[in-house]
Structures are given as structure tokens and as C-alpha cells.
C-alpha positions as CSV (number, residue, x, y, z in Angstrom):
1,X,-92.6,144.1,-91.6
2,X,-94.1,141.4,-93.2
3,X,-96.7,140.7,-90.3
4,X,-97.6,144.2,-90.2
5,X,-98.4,143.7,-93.9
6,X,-100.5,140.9,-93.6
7,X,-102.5,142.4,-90.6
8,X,-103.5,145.6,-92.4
9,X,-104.1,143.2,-95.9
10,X,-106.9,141.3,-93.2
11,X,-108.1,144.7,-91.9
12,X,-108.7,146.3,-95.3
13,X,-110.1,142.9,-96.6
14,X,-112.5,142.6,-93.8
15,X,-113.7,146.2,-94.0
16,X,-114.0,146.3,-97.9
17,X,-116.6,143.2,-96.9
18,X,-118.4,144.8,-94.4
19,X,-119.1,147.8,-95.8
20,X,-120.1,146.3,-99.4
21,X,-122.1,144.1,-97.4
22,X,-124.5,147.0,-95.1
23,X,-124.3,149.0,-98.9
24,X,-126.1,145.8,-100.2
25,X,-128.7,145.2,-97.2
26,X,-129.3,148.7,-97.5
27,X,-130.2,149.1,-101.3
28,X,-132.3,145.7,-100.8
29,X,-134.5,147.1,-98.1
30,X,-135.0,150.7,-100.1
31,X,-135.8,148.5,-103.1
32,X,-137.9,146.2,-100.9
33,X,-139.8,149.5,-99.5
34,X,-140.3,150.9,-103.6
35,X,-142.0,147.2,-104.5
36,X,-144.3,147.2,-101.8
37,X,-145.7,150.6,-102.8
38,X,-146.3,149.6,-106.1
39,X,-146.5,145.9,-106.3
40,X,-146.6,144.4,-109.8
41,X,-144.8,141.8,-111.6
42,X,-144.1,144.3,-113.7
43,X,-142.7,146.9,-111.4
44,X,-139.0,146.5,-111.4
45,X,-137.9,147.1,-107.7
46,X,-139.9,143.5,-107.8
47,X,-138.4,141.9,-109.9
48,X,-135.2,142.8,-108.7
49,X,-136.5,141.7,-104.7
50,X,-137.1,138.4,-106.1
51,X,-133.7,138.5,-107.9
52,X,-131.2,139.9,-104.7
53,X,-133.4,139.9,-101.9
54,X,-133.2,138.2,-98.7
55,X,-135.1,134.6,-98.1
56,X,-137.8,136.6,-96.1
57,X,-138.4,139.9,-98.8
58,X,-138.5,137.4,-101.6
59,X,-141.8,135.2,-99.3
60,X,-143.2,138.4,-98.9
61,X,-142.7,139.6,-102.7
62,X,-144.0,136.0,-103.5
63,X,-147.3,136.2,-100.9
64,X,-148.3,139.5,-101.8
65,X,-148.1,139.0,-105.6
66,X,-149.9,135.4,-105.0
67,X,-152.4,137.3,-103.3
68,X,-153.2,139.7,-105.5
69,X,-153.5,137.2,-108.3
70,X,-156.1,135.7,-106.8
């Protein structure tokens, strides 16, 4: 009984990860896609790229914005 309890606790664990983790990836690339359409240090989808976004949006965020200040 107990053994059966701790395999589902591991199952329901390891799917409460995964899916909280592709709802994450999936909010930073549609928030990745809104910054580059309007890319401002102002614009917020930006700011919050450069907050949560992965190592490569943030360079991008970063280049483009370096760019444009130039």
C-alpha cells in the first residue's frame, strides 16, 4: 500500500513539473514573439523577456535593443 502511495506521489509530482514547465516555455516564447513586434525598453513583453526568458531570448532582446540604440 505504502509503495503504491509513493509511486503515484512520484507520478503526480513529476507531471505537476512537466506540465508547469511546457506552460512556462510556452508563455515565454508568445511573450518573446509580442517584444519582437514592438521592441522598446519600454514595451513590457521586453521587459519581462529579459526578466524570465531563456539565455538565448534574453541575447536577442539584448542585441536588438543594443542595435536600435545605436
Amino acid at each position: 500500500m505504502l509503495k503504491n502511495f509513493v509511486i503515484w506521489s512520484g507520478f503526480y509530482a513529476l507531471t505537476g513539473i512537466v506540465f508547469t514547465s511546457v506552460i512556462t516555455e510556452s508563455l515565454n516564447k508568445s511573450t518573446f514573439a509580442d517584444c519582437k513586434l514592438n521592441i522598446s525598453r519600454d514595451n513590457k513583453a521586453c521587459q519581462q523577456v529579459l526578466k524570465t526568458g531563456s539565455d538565448y531570448q534574453q541575447k536577442q532582446v539584448l542585441t536588438i535593443l543594443a542595435i536600435n540604440d545605436i
